[in-house]
N, C-alpha and C positions, 0 to 999 in steps of 0.2 A: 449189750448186743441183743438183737432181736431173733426171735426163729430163724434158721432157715426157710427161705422161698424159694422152692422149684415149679419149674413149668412142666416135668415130668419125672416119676421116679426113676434113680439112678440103679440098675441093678446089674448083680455082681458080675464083671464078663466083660460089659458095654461102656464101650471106649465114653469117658467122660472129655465135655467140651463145650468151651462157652457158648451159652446165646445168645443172641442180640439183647435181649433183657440185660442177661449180665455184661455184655460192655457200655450199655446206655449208665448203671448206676456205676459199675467203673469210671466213666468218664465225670456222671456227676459230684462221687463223691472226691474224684483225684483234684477238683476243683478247691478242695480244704485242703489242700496237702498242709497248709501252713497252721493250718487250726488249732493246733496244742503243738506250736513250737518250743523247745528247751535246748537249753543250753548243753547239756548232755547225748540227747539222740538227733537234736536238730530237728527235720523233718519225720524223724524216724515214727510217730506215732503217727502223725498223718499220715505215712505211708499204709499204717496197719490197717488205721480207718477206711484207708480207699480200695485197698486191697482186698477187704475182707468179702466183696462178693464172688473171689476168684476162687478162694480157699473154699469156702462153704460149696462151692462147686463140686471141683477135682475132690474134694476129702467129704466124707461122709460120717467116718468114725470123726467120736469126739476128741480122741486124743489124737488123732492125727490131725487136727483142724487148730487143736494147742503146739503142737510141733512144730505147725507152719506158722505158725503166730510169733511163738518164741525166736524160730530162724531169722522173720523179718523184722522182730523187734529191735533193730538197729540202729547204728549212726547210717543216717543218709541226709546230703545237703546238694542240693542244685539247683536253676535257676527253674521258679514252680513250674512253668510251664514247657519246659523240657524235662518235666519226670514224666511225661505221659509215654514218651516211645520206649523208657524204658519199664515201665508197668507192664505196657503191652510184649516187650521182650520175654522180662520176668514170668507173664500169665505163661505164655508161648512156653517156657521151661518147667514151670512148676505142671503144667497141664501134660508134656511129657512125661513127668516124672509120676505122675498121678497115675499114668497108665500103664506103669510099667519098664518105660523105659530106662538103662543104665545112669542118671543123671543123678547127681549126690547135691547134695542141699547145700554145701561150702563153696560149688561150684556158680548158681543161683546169686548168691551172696559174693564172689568174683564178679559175675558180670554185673549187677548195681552199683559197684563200687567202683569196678573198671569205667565206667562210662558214665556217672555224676560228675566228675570230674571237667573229661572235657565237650561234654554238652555242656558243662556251665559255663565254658570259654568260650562258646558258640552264644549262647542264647543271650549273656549279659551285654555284649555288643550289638547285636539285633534285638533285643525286647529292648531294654533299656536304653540304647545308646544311638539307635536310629529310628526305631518304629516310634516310639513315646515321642522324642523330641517333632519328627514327621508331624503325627497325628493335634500333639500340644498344640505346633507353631499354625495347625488348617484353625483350630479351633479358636486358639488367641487372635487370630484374624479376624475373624468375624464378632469375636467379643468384646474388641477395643472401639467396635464399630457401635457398641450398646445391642447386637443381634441376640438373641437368646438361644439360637442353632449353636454359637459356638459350640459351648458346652458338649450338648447335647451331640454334637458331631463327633467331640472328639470323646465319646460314651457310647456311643455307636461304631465308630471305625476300631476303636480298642477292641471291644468284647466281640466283635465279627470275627477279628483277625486271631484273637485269643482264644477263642471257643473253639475256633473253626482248627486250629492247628489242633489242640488238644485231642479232638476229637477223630482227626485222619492220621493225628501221629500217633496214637491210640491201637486204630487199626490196622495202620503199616508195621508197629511195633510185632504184636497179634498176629498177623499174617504170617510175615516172613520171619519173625522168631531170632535165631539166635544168626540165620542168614545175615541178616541186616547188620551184624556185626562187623562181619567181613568186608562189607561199603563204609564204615565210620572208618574202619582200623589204615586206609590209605592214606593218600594225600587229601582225601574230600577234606578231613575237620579242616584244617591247619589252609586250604585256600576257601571254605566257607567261611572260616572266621577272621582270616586277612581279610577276603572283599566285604565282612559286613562292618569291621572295624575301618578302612578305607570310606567306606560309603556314610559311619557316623561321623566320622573326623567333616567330609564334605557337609554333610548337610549343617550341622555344629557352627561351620565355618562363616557358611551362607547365612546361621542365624545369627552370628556378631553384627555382620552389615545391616539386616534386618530389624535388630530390636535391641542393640545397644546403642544410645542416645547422651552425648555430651554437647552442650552447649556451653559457649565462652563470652557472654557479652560485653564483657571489659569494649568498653570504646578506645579507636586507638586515633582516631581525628575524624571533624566536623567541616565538611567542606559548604558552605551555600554557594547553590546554583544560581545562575544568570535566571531562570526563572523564580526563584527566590525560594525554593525547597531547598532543603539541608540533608545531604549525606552524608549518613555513617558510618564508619567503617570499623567494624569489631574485630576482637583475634578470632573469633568463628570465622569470620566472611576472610581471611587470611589464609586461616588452615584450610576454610575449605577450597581455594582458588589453587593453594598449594597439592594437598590430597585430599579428597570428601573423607571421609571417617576415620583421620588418622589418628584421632585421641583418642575413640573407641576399643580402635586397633591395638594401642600402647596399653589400653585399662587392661582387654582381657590377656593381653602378655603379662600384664603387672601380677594378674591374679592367678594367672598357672604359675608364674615363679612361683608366688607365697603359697600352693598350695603343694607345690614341690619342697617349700622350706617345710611342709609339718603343719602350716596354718589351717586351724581348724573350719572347716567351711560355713559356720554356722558363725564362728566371728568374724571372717572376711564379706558376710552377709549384712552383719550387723555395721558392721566397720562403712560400707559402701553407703548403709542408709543414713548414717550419723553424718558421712561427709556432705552425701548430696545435700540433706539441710542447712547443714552447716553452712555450705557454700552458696547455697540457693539464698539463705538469710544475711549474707555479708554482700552479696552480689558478684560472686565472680563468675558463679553457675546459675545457668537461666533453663527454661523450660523449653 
């Protein structure tokens, strides 16, 4: 750990309170939170990491700067980029506490615990399960075209949307303090994380028809025409007269069962590529 840095001395009396300095490295460093993850505290060291220009703040003795290091030295696990509102909660408490006010250090360590939980219900549905798939399927668009933006877009609309939260969820946490609790503790978590689990299920949905692809070229009769061309007719051009993507439809049901049996997704992955060669080389699956 490096000296402390202050923007002005902290003297005895004078209410101590973050500056913009100190939430700009709060925000940068809460960006590691995952940096020395372990199996025993989890995120818990990266929290101390990101923390640590709050402490060095509010505390000026050195043993009290150890005390608060120790308190936070903890099990903490949630989705990364929903620790930030509660950092900013945390500063909001320990900054109280710093100054005097009646707040006990077990109490601190209640609310990170109380609310990792279910911000992580929150945020693993919306980070993972609608914004990524979102952002993926703009970028795979343009990259199946040979564009070079794909990528690049979907590296751009990610860390906008990620940064930009971190950083105002940072300062709402900060702001309003332990207030802010009192807005999670209603009905909000529980109809945020229905609509954003509702809204991954849809888009998820839309990406079956979109980018799952089964072709069936088996011939099933050769008709020549009066002008002397010859028509095809394959089980594709059947199924699809019947439903357009109805095999698609049947794979990604085939693969939520087996992955409701326990099947590991990394061999239903494997498994998908072995067939399609397989099948692509015997001829019954075509491009």
């Amino acid at each position: 750990m490096d000296n402390q840095e202050t923007d002005v001395d902290i003297a005895e009396g004078v209410e101590r309170r973050l500056t913009k300095r100190d939430l700009v490295n709060l925000f940068v460093r809460s960006i590691f939170l995952q940096g020395s993850w372990n199996f025993e505290r989890m995120q818990g060291l990266g929290w101390n990491f990101g923390f640590l220009p709050a402490i060095r703040r509010f505390y000026t003795r050195k043993e009290d700067q150890i005390e608060a290091l120790q308190r936070h030295n903890e099990f903490f696990n949630t989705t990364p980029f929903m620790a930030a509102p509660i950092v900013g909660i945390a500063a909001a408490m320990e900054e109280q506490r710093a100054n005097g006010r009646d707040i006990d250090g077990k109490a601190i360590t209640s609310v990170k615990i109380g609310l990792m939980g279910p911000l992580a219900g929150v945020g693993d549905p919306i980070w993972w399960g609608t914004l990524r798939p979102i952002f993926g399927a703009l970028g795979a668009s343009l990259a199946l075209t040979g564009n070079i933006l794909g990528p690049i877009l979907f590296f751009v609309l990610w860390n906008i949307f990620q940064l930009g939260f971190r950083w105002y969820a940072l300062k709402i946490g900060y702001e309003r303090g332990t207030n802010i609790i009192s807005t999670l503790a209603g009905n909000a978590l529980t109809k945020l994380t229905e609509g954003a689990a509702v809204l991954g299920l849809f888009v998820m949905g839309a990406l079956v028809s979109k980018w799952a692809h089964v072709n069936i070229p088996l011939v099933i009769s050769r008709t020549k025409m009066p002008t002397g061309q010859v028509s095809t007719v394959t089980v594709q051009h059947v199924l699809d007269q019947l439903m357009p993507g109805l095999v698609p439809l049947l794979l990604t049901f085939l693969c939520i069962w087996l992955l409701n049996k326990k099947v590991n997704p990394l061999v239903l992955i494997l498994g998908l590529f072995i067939v399609s060669i397989l099948g692509y080389w015997v001829g019954i699956l075509g491009m």
